[in-house]
N, C-alpha and C positions, 0 to 999 in steps of 0.2 A: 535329632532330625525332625521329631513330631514339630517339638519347640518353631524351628524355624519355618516349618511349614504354617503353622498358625500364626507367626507372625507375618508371613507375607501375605495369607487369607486377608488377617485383620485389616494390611494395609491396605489392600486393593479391595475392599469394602468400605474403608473410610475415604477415599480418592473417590469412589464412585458416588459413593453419598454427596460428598462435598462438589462432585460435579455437579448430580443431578438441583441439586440445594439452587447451584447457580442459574443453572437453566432457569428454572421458575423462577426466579429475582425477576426477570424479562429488562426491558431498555430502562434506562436510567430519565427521571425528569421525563416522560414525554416529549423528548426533544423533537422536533420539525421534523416530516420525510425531507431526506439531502442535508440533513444538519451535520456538522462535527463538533463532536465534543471529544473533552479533552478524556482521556481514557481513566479508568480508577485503576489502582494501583494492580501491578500485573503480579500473578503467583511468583515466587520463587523460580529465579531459571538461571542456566549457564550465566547469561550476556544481559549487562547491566541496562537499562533499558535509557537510552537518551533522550532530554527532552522533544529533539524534533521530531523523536517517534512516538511520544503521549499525546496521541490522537485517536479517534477511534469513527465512523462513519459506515455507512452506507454504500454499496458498490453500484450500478448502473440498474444491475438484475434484482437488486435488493437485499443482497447477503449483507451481514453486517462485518465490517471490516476495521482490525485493530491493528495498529502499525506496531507495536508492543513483540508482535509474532517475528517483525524484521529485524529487529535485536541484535548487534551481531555480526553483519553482513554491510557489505557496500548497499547502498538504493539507492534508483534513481526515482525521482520524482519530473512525472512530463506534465506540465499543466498545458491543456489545448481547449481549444474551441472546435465545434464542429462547423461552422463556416469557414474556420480558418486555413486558407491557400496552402499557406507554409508548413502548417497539421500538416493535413491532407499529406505531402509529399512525407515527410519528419514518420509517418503511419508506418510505410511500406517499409521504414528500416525499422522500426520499433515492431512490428510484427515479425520480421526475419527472425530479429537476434533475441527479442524475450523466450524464445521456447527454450534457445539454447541456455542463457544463464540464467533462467530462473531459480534453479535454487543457490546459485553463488551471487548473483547482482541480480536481484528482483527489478523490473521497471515498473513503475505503478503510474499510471495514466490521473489523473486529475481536471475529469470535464468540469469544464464550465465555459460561463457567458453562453449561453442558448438553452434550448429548451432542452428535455431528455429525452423524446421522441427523437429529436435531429443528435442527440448524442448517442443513443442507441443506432440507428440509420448509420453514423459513422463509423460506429465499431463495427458494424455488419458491413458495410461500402469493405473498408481495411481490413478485413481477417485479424483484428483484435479481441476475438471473442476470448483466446487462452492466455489474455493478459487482463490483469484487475486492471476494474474503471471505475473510480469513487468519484460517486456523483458528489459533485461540489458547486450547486448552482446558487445557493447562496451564499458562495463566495470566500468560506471563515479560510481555507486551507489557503487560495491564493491571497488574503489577509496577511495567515500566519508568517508563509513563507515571502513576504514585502515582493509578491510577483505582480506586474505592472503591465504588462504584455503577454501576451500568446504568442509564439509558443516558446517557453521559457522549458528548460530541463534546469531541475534542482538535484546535484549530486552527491550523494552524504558515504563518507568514507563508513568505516566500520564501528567508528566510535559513534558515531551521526554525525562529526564536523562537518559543514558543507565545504566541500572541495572543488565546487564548479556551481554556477547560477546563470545562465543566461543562455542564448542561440548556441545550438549546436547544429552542424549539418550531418546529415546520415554517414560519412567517412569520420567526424572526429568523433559522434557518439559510439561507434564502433570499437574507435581505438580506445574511449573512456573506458567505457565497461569491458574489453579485453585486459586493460591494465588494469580496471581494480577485482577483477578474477583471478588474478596470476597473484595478488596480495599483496 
């Protein structure tokens, strides 16, 4: 009994150490505010981590955000603009239904083309504030994923295949992310 209690002391001292270790590493390269870079290699976990989600960035608010954590799970990816008409309307469904499946189908929002003032303004306009918005105004992530347009939803199954790319309207985004919840 003693034995195994000292060993689980031991381990969750060496976990804490090795967190804390990382903490102090801080950002990698000094990369750009609103930059993405591609993420270093993620600990050990369940769900093998796929390329479309070795990314890692910047949220609106300035947390730093690692797609590495989505692993696993269906995601959608919305790239918008905050001038953008078609946004704007595309908002008020992606505000609905992210609270609901947030932790079965994550929607992760993808500002870009404008400023961040006018990208914050819009997530405040839409009641987007309890959905991630990774600032991407330099553009790498709508790069990575060959998005050409606003407003484009990028769909990645569980594995990360992408299983949908382009317009979607508030009735068939509903039905996507209802289908890839149900598995």
């Amino acid at each position: 009994m003693r034995t195994a209690v000292r060993v689980t002391a031991a381990a969750v001292l060496a976990a804490t150490l090795a967190a804390a270790t990382a903490c102090a590493a801080g950002p990698e390269g000094g990369a750009p505010a609103g930059a993405v870079v591609p993420a270093s290699p993620a600990p050990a976990s369940p769900a093998r981590v796929p390329a479309a989600l070795s990314f890692t960035g910047k949220t609106l608010d300035g947390t730093a955000f690692d797609a590495a954590a989505l692993a696993g799970r269906p995601v959608v990816l919305w790239f918008w603009a905050p001038w953008c008409a078609t946004c704007a309307s595309q908002a008020w469904t992606v505000a609905e239904i992210a609270p609901t499946y947030r932790d079965t189908v994550p929607i992760v929002g993808v500002a870009g083309l404008g400023e961040q003032k006018a990208m914050k303004s819009f997530v405040t306009e839409f009641d987007l504030g309890g959905t991630t918005q990774i600032d991407d105004r330099a553009g790498a992530l709508w790069r990575r994923f060959k998005v050409a347009e606003q407003s484009t939803f990028v769909v990645l199954d569980r594995t990360g295949r992408v299983v949908h790319q382009g317009f979607l309207d508030g009735e068939a985004l509903t039905r996507q992310v209802e289908t890839l919840a149900r598995g």
